[in-house]
Every structure is written in structure tokens, then in C-alpha cells.
LUMVEX-885555 format. One record per residue (C-alpha): residue in three letters; x, y, z. Coordinates in Angstrom, 3 decimals, padded with zeros to 6 digits. Example, Ala and Ser with C-alpha at 12.3 -4.5 7.8 and 13.67 -1.06 7.14 Angstrom:
% residues 2
R  type         X         Y         Z
R   Ala   012.300  -004.500   007.800
R   Ser   013.670  -001.060   007.140
//
This chain:
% residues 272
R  type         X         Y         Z
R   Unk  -055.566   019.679   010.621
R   Unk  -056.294   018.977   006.957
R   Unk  -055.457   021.367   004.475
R   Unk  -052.874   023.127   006.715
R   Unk  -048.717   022.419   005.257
R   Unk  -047.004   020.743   007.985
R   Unk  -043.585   023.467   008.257
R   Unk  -046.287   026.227   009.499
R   Unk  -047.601   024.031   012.244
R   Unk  -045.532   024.140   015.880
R   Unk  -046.561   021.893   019.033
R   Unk  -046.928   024.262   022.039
R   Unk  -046.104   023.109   024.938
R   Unk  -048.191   021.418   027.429
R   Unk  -050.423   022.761   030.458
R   Unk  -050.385   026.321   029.660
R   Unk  -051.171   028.252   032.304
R   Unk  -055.182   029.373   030.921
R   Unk  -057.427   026.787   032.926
R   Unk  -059.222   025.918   029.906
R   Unk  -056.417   023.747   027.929
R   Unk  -055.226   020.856   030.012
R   Unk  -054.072   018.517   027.200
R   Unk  -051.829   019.314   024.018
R   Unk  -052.818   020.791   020.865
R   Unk  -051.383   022.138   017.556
R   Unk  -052.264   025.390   016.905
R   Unk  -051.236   027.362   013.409
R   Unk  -048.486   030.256   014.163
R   Unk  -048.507   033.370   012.961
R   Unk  -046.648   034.462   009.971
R   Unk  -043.024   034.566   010.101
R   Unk  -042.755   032.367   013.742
R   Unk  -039.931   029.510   014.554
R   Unk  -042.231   029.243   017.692
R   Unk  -044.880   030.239   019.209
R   Unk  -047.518   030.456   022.360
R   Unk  -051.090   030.586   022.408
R   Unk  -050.684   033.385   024.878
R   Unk  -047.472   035.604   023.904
R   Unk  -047.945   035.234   019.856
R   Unk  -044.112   034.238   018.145
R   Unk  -041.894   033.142   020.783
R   Unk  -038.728   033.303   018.083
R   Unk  -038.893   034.066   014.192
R   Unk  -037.526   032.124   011.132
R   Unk  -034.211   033.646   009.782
R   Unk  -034.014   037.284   009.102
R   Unk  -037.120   038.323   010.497
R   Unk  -037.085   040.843   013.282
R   Unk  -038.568   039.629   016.798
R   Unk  -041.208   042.666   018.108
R   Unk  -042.777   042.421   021.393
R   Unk  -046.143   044.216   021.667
R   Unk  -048.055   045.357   024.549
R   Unk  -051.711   043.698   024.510
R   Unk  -053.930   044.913   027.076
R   Unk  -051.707   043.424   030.588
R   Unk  -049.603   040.747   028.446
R   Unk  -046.886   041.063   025.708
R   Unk  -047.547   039.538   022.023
R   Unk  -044.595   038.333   020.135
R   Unk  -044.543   039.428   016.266
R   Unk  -041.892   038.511   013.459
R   Unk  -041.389   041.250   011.145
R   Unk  -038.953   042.006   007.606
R   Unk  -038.364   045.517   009.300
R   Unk  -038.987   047.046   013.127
R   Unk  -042.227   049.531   013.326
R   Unk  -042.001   052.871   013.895
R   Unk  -039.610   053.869   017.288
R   Unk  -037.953   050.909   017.005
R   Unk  -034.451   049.953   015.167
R   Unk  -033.253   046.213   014.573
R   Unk  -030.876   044.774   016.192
R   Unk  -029.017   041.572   014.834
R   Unk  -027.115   038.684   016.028
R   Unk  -026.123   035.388   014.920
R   Unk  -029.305   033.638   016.298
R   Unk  -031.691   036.152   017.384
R   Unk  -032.915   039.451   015.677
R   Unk  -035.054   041.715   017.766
R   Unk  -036.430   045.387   017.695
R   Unk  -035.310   047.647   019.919
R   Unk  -037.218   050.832   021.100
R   Unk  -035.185   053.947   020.064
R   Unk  -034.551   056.695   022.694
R   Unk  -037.895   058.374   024.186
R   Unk  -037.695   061.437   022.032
R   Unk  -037.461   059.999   018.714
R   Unk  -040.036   059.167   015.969
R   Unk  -037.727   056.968   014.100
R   Unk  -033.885   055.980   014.423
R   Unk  -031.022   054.118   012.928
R   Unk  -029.721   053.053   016.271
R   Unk  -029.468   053.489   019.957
R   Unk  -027.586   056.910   019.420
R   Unk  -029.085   058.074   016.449
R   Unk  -032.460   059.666   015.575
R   Unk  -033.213   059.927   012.205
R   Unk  -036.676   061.964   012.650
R   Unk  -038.142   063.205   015.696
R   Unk  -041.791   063.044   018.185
R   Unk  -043.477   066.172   017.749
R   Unk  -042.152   069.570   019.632
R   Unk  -038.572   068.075   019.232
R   Unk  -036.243   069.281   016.025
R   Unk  -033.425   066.468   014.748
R   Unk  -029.781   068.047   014.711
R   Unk  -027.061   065.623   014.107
R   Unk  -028.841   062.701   014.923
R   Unk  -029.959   063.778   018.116
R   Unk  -033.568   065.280   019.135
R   Unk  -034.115   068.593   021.406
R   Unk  -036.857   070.872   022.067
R   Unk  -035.074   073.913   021.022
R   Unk  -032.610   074.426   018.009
R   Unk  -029.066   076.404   019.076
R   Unk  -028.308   079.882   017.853
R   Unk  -028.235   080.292   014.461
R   Unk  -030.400   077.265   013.131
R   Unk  -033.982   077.808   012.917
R   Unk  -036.808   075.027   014.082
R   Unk  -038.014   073.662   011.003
R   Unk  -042.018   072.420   012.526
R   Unk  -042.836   070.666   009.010
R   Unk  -039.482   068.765   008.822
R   Unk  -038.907   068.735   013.082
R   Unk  -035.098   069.485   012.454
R   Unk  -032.793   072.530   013.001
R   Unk  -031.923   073.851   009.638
R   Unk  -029.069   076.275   008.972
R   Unk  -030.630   080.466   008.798
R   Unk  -029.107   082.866   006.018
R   Unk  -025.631   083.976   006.669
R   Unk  -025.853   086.637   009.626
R   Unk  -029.344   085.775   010.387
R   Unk  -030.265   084.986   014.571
R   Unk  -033.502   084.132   013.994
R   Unk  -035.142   082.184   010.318
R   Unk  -038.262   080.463   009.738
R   Unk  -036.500   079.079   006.492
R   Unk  -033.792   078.370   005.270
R   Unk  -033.643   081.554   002.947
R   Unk  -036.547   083.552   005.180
R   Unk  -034.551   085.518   007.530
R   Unk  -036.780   086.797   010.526
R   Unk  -034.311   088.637   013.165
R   Unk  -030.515   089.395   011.579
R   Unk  -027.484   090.227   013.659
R   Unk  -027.934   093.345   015.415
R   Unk  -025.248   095.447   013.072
R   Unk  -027.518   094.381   009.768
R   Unk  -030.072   095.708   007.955
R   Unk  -033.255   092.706   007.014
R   Unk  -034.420   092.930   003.530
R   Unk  -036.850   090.423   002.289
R   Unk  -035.837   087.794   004.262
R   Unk  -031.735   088.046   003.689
R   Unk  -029.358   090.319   006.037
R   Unk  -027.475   093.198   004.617
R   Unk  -024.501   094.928   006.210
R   Unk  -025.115   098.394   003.221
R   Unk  -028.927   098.596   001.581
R   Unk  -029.048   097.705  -001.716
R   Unk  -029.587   100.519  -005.065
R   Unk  -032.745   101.646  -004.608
R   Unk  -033.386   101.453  -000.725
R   Unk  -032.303   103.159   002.163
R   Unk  -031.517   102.343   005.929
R   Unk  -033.864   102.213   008.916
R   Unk  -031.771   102.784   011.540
R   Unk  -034.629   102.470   014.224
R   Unk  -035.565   099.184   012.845
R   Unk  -032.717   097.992   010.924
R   Unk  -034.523   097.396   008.148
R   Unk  -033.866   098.203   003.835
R   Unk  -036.965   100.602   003.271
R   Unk  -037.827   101.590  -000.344
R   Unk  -036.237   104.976  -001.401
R   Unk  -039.191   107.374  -002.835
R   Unk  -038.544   110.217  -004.703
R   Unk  -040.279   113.474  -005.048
R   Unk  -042.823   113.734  -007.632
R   Unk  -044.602   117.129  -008.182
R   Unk  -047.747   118.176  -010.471
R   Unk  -048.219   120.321  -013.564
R   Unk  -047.209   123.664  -013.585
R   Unk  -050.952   126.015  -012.808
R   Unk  -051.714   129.219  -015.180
R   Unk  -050.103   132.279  -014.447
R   Unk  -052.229   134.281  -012.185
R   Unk  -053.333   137.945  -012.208
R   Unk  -050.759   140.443  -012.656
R   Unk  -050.678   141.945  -009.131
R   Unk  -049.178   145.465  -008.518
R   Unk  -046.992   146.125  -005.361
R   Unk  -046.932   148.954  -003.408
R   Unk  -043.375   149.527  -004.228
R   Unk  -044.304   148.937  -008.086
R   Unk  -046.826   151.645  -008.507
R   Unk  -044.992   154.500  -009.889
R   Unk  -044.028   152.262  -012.545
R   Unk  -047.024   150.227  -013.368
R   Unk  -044.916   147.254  -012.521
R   Unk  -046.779   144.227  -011.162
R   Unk  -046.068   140.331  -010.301
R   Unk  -047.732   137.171  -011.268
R   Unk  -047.263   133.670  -009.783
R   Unk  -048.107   130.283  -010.408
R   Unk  -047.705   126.962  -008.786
R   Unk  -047.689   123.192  -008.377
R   Unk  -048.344   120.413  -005.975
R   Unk  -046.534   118.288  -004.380
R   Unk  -047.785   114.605  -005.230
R   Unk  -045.373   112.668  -003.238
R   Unk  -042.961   113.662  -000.489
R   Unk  -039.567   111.940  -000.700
R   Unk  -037.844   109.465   001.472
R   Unk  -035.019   110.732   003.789
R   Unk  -032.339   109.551   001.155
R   Unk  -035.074   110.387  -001.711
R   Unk  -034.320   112.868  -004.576
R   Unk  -035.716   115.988  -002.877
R   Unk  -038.964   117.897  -004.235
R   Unk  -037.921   121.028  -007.137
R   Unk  -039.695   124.356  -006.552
R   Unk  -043.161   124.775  -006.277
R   Unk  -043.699   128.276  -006.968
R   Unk  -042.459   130.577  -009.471
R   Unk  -043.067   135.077  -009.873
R   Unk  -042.091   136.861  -013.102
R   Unk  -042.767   140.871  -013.451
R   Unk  -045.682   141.839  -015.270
R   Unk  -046.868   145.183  -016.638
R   Unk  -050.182   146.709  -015.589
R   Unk  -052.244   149.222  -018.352
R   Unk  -053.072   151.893  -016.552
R   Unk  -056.689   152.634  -017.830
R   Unk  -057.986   148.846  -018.826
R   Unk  -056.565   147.632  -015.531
R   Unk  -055.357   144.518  -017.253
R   Unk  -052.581   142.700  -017.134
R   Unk  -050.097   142.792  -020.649
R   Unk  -046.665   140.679  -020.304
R   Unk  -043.958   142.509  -020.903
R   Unk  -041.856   140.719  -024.014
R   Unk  -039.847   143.326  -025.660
R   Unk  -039.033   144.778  -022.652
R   Unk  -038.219   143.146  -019.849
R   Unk  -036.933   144.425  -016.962
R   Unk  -034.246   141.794  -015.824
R   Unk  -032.876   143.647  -012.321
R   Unk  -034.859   141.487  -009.290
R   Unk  -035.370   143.591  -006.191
R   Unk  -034.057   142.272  -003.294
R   Unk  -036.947   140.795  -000.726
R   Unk  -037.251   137.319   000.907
R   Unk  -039.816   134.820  -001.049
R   Unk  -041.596   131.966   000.074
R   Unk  -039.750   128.782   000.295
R   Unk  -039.378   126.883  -002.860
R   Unk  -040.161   129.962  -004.433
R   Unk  -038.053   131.073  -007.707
R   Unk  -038.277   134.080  -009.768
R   Unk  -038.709   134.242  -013.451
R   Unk  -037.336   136.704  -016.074
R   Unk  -040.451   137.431  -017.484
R   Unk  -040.198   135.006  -020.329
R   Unk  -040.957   131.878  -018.183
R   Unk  -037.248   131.323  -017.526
R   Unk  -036.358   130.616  -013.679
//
């Protein structure tokens, strides 16, 4: 063979068992072979290379490689360095005992792989490893996201709390922080017509109300809603029929009746 350095030639040995060579040749090895076979590839490797055995079809090819392939860790002694498959359920692995990523469905913890990740640690799918939840959390599909805390805590945005925080209150059915909401109320309506009781009519002594809406309710631990409704005493003229507020003289003693709730009584000079 001309052209062809005489260190990467090998003689392989004689009647090999394929009918068709009956007499001895010199083939070229593949990179990286000490030896080699026309029908099994690298029989041993030059130093430091890594001796793989590959599955081709029904026979085994021999490769020499600077590092093992994936699944497989290297294994080295004085005259022979081969790959090793690592343990069934790992991807990749330093040795025979430890996995340092893992197949699919199986999560790395400690350097071994398992289908399931103990209490506590939550299976990471993108990484495939158990990784430590937030302090008191069961259940995490983070490491700081927090799905299912321990049954005594309240969940808030991902974290555990054993007391809500300033501005939320407790769940108790569902153990959750909720937002507090306060009341908040509308403007304050006009006055309405001066309306005359029946107890008021000797006097010409009437009543006028106004109101406002509520605009949102509160939350159980919410600042609760002020009143909604408000009377004051009014004075009716007797032959115009209209209503004329009584500022210079008010008359400041309330009767005693029940009101509406949230209702409030005024002085007469808008004063509850």
C-alpha cells in the first residue's frame, strides 16, 4: 500500500472465518487501534484511548475512543482501558455507583436515579433530579414555587407562611394568604324632599335623607363599610308646601325610633 505510513498498518491474522479471504492481507485500522479485525473493528487501542464495543447488526465492533459515549464510564488499568455501561437507569455516570444525569422519567438524587423524588424534594423534569422545595413546602415544582405546603401553613405566591403577611388575610378552607379588601363607598347623593311624619304634623316638622353606594364590599378581615344613609329634620312651610332647612333653629332632641341599618341621623347642619 503506497502512500499509507507504515505504524497505522496491522497484519490480521490469517483464515478469518468470512469464506471470501483465504490468504493474508494488510488492511488499514481504524483510528486509535493497537489491533484490529476485519470483522470486530479495534481489537485493543494505543495508550490512553478507551476500548468501546458496539453492537452492529448480530456482531460487536471494537472502537478506540479519548472518552466513553454516552451510558458508559471508563475504566482504567495498567494495560487495558475499556468503557463500561453505567447502571440501566442512567443517562450518564462517573462510575458503577454513581449517576451523574439520568434516562428520562427518572430524577438524579445523590448520585443515584429513581422514578419518584422522596418527601420534600420536588421532580425537577427539565434537570431529571430531585431538588430541595421551600422550607415547609410538601409539594414544589421549583425550587422557590411552592405548590402544596405543610398542612398547618398558609401558601402565598409560591412560599409557605405559618401568619399572612400585612395586607392579606387567612383562608382557612384553603389555607391560602388572600388579599385583604377594604370597603370603599360612593359620593354622598342630594338631600331629598323634606318629608313630614305623621308624628311631625302639628309642628310642621319633616325629615330628609340622602345616601350612598356601596362600591366594594370588604374582605372578612377588611376595614368594614361607614354608613350609607344619613336623616336630618327639616321644616315644612305650611302654604308653599316646600321644604326650608332649618339653620337658626334647630331642633337638636332626636326622637327615639329604630332606623335602617347603617343609617345615622344628622343635626340639621349636615353633622352626623
Amino acid at each position: 500500500m503506497h502512500g499509507v505510513p507504515a505504524d497505522s498498518i496491522n497484519v490480521i491474522l490469517t483464515n478469518l472465518s468470512s469464506p471470501l479471504l483465504h490468504y493474508n492481507v494488510l488492511i488499514l485500522c481504524p483510528s486509535g487501534c493497537a489491533s484490529c479485525s476485519a470483522l470486530n473493528g479495534c481489537l485493543s487501542c494505543k495508550p490512553r484511548l478507551f476500548f468501546h464495543l458496539e453492537l452492529d447488526g448480530m456482531r460487536q465492533w471494537g472502537t478506540c475512543l479519548s472518552s466513553c459515549p454516552r451510558g458508559h464510564y471508563g475504566v482504567r488499568s495498567p494495560h487495558f482501558n475499556t468503557c463500561t455501561r453505567c447502571n440501566k437507569d442512567c443517562a450518564f455516570c462517573f462510575n458503577e455507583n454513581f449517576c451523574t444525569r439520568c434516562h428520562k422519567g427518572h430524577f438524579l438524587l445523590q448520585g443515584k436515579c429513581d422514578n419518584r423524588c422522596p418527601d420534600g424534594l420536588m421532580a425537577n423534569t427539565a434537570l431529571r433530579e430531585c431538588t430541595e422545595c421551600p422550607l415547609g413546602c410538601e409539594l414544589c415544582v421549583r425550587r422557590n414555587m411552592c405548590v402544596k405546603c405543610r398542612a398547618d401553613l398558609y401558601s402565598l405566591h409560591g412560599q409557605c407562611h405559618p401568619v399572612c403577611p400585612r395586607g392579606f388575610e387567612p383562608d382557612v378552607q384553603h389555607m391560602q394568604c388572600i388579599l385583604q379588601v377594604h370597603c370603599k363607598v360612593g359620593e354622598w347623593s342630594e338631600w331629598g324632599p323634606c318629608c313630614q311624619k305623621r308624628s311631625m304634623r302639628a309642628c310642621r316638622k319633616g325629615e330628609e335623607t340622602r345616601t350612598r353606594q356601596v362600591l366594594q364590599s370588604p374582605s372578612v378581615s377588611g376595614d368594614p363599610c361607614p354608613h350609607v344613609s344619613e336623616f336630618r329634620r327639616c321644616m315644612i312651610k305650611k302654604r308653599q308646601n316646600r321644604r326650608m332647612l332649618s339653620t337658626d333653629h334647630v331642633d337638636r332632641r332626636w326622637e327615639r325610633r329604630d332606623a335602617a341599618p347603617g343609617a345615622v341621623k344628622s343635626d340639621g347642619l349636615g353633622r352626623s
